[in-house]
N, C-alpha and C positions, 0 to 999 in steps of 0.2 A: 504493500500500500504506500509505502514511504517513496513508491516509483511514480506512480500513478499525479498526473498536472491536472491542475485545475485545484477546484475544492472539493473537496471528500469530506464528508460527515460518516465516522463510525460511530454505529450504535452499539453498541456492548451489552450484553445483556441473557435471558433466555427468555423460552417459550413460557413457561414456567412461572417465572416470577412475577408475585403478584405488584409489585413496583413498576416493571416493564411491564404489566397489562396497563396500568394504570395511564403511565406517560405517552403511552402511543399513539393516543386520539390526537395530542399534542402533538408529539412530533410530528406525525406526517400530516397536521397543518401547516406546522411550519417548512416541512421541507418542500411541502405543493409549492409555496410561496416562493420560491429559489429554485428556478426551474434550471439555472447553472450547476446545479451542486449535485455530485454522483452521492447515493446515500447509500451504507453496505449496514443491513444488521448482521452482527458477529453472534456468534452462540457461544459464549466464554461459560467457563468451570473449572476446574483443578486440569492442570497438565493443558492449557490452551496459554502457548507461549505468547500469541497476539495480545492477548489481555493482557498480561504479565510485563509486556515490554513496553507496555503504557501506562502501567501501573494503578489499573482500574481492581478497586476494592469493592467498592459497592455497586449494584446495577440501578439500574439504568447506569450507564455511563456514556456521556456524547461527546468525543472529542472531535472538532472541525479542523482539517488539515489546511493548507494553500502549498503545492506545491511539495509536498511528502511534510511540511511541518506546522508542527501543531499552532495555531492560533486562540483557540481558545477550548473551554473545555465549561459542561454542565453535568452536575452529579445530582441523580434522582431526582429530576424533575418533575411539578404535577399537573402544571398547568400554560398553557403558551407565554405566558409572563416570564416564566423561570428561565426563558430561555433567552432573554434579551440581550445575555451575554455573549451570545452567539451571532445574534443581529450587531450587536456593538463590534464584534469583532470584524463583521462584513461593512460598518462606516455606517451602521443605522438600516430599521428597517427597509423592506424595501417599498415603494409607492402601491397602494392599495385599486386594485383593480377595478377600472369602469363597471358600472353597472347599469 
């Protein structure tokens, strides 16, 4: 992933968890919203070096790449507000769509 240009959002996380059930509605409104950004959800647990070499403890975990490097990062999210450190990282939301 650390290859891969552009912006990448990894979601870190499982099927499982009742934290990642929760953040999901969220996130993939936000990530609708950033039709630039590749978005991978990972399925992290013991012996998954990806997770580990990001240093994600708790799930949800969202770190936003540019370019294989990290920019910023949101842990256990619950609601699209939580995630505004991700928007700050991109220079502010983005403009809200005609309707």
């Amino acid at each position: 992933v650390q290859a891969m240009p552009g912006l990448l959002l990894l979601d870190f996380g499982t099927d499982w968890c009742g934290h990642c059930m929760a953040a999901r509605i969220a996130v993939d409104a936000w990530v609708a919203r950033h039709p630039d950004l590749a978005h991978l959800r990972i399925e992290d647990g013991r012996g998954r070096r990806l997770g580990r070499g990001y240093a994600v403890k708790l799930w949800p975990t969202l770190v936003l790449l540019r370019d294989g490097s990290e920019i910023a990062r949101v842990v256990r999210p619950h609601e699209e507000r939580d995630l505004a450190a991700l928007d700050a990282a991109l220079g502010g939301p983005p403009p809200l769509a005609a309707t």
